[in-house]
Every structure is written in structure tokens, then in C-alpha cells.
N, CA and C atoms as an extended XYZ file, in Angstrom:
246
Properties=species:S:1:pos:R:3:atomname:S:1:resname:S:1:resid:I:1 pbc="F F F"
N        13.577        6.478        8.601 N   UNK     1
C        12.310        5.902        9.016 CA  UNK     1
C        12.381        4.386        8.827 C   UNK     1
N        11.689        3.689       10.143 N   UNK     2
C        12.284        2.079        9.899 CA  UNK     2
C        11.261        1.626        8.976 C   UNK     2
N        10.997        0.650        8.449 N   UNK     3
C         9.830       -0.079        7.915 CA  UNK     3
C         8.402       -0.140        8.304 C   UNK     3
N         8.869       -0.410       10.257 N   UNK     4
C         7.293       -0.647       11.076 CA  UNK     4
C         6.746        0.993       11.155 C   UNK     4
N         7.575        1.904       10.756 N   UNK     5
C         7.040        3.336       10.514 CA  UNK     5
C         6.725        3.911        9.176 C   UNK     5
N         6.667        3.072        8.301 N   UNK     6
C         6.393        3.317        7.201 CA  UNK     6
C         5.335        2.476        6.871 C   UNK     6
N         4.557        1.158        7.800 N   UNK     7
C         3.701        1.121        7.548 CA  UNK     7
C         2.812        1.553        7.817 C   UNK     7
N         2.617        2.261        9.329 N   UNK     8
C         1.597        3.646        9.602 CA  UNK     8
C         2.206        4.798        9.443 C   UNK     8
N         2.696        4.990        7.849 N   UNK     9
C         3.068        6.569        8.085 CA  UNK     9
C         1.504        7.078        7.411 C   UNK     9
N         0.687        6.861        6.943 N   UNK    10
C        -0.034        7.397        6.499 CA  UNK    10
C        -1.160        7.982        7.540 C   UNK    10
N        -1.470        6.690        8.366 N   UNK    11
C        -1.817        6.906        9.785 CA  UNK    11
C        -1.519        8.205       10.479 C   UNK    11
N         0.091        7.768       10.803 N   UNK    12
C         0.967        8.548       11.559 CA  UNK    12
C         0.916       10.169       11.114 C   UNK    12
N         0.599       10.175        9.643 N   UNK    13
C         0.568       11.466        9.211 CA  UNK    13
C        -0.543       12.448        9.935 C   UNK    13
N        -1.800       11.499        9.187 N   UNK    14
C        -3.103       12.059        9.520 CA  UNK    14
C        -3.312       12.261       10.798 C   UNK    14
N        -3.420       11.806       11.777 N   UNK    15
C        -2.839       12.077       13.250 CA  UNK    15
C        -2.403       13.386       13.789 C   UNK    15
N        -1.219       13.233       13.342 N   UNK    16
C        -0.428       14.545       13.300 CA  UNK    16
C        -1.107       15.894       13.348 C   UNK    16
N        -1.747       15.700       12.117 N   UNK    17
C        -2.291       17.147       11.086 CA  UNK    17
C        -3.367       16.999       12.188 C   UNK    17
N        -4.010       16.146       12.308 N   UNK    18
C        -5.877       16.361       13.035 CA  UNK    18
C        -5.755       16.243       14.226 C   UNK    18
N        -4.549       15.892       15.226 N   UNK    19
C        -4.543       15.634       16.316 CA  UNK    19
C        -5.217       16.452       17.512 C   UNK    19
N        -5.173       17.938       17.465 N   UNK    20
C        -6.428       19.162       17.910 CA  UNK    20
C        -7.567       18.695       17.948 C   UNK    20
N        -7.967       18.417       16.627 N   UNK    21
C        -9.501       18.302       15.951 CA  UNK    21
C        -9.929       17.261       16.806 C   UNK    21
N        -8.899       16.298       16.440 N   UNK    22
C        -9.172       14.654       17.414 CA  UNK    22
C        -9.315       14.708       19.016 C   UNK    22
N        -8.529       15.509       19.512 N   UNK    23
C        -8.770       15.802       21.527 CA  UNK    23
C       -10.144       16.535       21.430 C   UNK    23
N       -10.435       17.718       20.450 N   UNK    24
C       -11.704       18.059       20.851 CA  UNK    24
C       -12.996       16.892       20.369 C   UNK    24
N       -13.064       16.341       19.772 N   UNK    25
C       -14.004       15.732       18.963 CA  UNK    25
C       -14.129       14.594       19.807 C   UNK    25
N       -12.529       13.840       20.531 N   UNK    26
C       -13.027       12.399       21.098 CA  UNK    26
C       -11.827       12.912       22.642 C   UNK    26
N       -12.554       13.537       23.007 N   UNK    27
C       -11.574       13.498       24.453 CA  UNK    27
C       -11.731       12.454       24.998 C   UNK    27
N       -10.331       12.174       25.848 N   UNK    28
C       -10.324       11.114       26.572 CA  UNK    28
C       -11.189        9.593       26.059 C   UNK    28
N       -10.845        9.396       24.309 N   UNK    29
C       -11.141        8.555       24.169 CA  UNK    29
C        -9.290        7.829       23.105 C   UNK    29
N        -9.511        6.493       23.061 N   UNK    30
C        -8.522        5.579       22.172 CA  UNK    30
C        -9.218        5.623       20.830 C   UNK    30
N        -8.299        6.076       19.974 N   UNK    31
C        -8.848        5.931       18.548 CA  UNK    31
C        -8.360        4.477       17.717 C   UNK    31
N        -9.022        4.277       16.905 N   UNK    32
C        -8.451        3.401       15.926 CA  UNK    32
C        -8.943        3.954       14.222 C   UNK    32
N        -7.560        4.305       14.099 N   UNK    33
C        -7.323        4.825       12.558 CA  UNK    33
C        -6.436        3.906       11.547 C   UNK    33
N        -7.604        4.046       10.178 N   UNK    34
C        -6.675        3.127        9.437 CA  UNK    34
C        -6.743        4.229        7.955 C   UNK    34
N        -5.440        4.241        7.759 N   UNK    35
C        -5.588        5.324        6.107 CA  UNK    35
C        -5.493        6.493        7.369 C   UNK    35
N        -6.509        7.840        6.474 N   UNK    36
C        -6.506        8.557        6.944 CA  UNK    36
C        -8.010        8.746        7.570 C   UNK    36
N        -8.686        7.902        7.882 N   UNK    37
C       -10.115        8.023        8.413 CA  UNK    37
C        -9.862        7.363       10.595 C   UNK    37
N       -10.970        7.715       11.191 N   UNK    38
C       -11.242        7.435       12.491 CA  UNK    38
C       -12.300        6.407       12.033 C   UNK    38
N       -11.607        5.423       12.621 N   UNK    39
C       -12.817        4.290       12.491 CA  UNK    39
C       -13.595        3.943       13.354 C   UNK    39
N       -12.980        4.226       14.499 N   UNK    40
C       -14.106        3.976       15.552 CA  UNK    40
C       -13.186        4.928       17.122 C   UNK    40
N       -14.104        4.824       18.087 N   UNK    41
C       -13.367        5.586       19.740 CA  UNK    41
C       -13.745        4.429       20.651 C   UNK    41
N       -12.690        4.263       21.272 N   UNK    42
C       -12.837        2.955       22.526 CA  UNK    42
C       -12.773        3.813       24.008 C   UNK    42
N       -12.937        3.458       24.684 N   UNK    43
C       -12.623        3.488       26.541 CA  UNK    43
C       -11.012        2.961       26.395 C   UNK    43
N       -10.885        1.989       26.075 N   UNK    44
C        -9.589        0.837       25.763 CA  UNK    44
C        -8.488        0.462       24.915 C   UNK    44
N        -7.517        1.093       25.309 N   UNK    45
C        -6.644        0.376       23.991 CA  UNK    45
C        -6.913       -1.077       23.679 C   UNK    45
N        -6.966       -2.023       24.344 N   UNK    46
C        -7.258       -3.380       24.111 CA  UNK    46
C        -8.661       -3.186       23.411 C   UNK    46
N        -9.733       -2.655       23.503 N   UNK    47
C       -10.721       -2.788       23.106 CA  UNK    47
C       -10.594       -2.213       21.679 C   UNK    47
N        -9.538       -1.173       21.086 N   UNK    48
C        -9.902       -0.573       19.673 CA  UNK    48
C        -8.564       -1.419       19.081 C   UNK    48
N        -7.533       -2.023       19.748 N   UNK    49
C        -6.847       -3.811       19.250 CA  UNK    49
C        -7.702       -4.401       18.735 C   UNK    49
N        -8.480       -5.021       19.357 N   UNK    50
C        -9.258       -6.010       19.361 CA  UNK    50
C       -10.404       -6.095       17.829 C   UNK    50
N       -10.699       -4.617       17.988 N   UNK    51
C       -11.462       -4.144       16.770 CA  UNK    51
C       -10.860       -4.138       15.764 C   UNK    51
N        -9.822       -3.576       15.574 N   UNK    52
C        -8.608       -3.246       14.665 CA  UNK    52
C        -8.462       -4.745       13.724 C   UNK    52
N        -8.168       -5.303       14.846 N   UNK    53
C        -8.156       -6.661       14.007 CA  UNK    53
C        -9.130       -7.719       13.803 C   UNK    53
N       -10.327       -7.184       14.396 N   UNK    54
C       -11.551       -8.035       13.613 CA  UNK    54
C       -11.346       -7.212       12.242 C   UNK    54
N       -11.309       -5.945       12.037 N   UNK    55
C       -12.048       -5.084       10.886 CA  UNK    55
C       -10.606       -5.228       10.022 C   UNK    55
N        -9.467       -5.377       10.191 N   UNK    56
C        -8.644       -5.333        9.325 CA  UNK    56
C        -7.784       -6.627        8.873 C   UNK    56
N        -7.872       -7.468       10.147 N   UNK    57
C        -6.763       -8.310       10.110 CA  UNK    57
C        -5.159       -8.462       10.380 C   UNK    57
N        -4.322       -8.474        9.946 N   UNK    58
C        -2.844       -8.102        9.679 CA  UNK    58
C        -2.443       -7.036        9.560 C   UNK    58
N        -3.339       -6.645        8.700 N   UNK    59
C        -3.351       -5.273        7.943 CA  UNK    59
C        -2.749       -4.098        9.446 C   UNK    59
N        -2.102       -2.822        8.759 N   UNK    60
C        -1.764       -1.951        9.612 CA  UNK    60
C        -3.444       -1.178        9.774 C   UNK    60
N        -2.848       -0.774       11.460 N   UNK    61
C        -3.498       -0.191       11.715 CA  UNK    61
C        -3.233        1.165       12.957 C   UNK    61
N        -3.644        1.971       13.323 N   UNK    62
C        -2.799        3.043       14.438 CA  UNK    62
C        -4.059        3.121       15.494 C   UNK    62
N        -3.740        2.639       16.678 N   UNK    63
C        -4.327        3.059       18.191 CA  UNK    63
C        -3.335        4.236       18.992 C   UNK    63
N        -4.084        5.501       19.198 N   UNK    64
C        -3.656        6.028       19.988 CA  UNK    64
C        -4.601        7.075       20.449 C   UNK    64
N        -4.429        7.402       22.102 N   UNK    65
C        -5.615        7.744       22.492 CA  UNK    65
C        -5.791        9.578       22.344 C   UNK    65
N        -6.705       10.476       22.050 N   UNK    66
C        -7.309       11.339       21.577 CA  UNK    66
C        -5.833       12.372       22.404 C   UNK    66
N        -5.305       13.121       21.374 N   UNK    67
C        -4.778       14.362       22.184 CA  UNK    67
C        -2.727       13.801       22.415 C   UNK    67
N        -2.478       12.334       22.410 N   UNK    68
C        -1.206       11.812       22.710 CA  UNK    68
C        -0.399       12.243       21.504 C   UNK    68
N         0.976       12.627       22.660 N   UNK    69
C         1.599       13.235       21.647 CA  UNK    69
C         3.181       12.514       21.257 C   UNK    69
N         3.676       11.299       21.781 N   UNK    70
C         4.528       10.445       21.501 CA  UNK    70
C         3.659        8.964       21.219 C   UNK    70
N         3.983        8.998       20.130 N   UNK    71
C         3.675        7.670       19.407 CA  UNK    71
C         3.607        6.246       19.949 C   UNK    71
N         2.837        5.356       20.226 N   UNK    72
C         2.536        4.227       20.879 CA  UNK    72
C         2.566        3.238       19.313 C   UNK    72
N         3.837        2.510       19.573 N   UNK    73
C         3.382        1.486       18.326 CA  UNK    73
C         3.196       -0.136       18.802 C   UNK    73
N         2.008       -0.397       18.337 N   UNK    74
C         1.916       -1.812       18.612 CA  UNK    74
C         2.112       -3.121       17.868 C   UNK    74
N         1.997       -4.222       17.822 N   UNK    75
C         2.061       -4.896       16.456 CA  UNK    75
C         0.698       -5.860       16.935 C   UNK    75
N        -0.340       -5.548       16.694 N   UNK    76
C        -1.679       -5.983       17.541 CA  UNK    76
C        -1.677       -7.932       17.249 C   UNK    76
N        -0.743       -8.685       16.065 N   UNK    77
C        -1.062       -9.746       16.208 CA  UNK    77
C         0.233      -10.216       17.171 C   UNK    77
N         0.688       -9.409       17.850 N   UNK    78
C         1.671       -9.934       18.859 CA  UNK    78
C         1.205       -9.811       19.905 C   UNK    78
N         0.225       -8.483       20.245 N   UNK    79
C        -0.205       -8.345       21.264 CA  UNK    79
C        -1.599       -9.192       22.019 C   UNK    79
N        -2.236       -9.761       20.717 N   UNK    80
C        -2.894      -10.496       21.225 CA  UNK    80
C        -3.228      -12.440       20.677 C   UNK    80
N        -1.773      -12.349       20.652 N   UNK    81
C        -1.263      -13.643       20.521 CA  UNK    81
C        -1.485      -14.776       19.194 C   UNK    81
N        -1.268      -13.642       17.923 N   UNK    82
C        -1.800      -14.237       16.451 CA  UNK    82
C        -1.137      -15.295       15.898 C   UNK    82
């Protein structure tokens, strides 16, 4: 496991385990999870980015949308030009 997967493994875990729970609960929505909690559901990956890093900062965080089952990793202060 590289490093950038060990900083959302905790994420990455919870995910995993709830990922069912998560397609029924937020279909067809983008999550943003930090720890093991849902912090919020977007329309947008850019839009639960965007959040991610008002509410966290630097800090890790996991976007991926309700039900996906290969891992999307981003590094959100690259993606939106930190």
C-alpha cells in the first residue's frame, strides 16, 4: 500500500464496508467522506472538492460517487490549484 493510500485508508475502508448502504441511501449522488463519517452528497465531484477543502483543508479527504466500485483518488489541492 503506497502512502497516498494510507492516507485514505480509513476512508477507503469505511466505503468499502457501507458501500450498499451508501448507493441506497445517496443514489446517484458524490460523497465526501472524511474518517469514517458522510459529510455531505453533491450533484458534483468538483462541488464535494470544493467542500472538502473549505471543511478540511489539506487534510485527507475521499470523494467518490454513491455505489463506485474502483477507487478515484484525487489530491484536491492539485486539483484545484493550492
Amino acid at each position: 500500500m503506497t502512502t497516498f493510500e494510507n492516507l485514505l485508508k480509513t476512508e477507503s475502508d469505511f466505503y468499502k464496508r457501507e458501500r450498499h448502504n451508501l448507493l441506497t441511501t445517496y443514489p446517484n449522488r458524490v460523497l465526501l467522506i472524511h474518517g469514517d463519517h458522510v459529510e455531505g452528497d453533491f450533484d458534483s465531484e468538483e462541488a464535494a472538492i470544493t467542500e472538502g477543502v473549505r471543511k478540511f483543508g489539506t487534510g485527507p479527504f475521499l470523494v467518490r460517487r454513491a455505489g463506485e466500485e474502483e477507487p478515484v483518488f484525487s489530491v484536491p489541492a492539485l486539483t484545484l490549484s493550492l
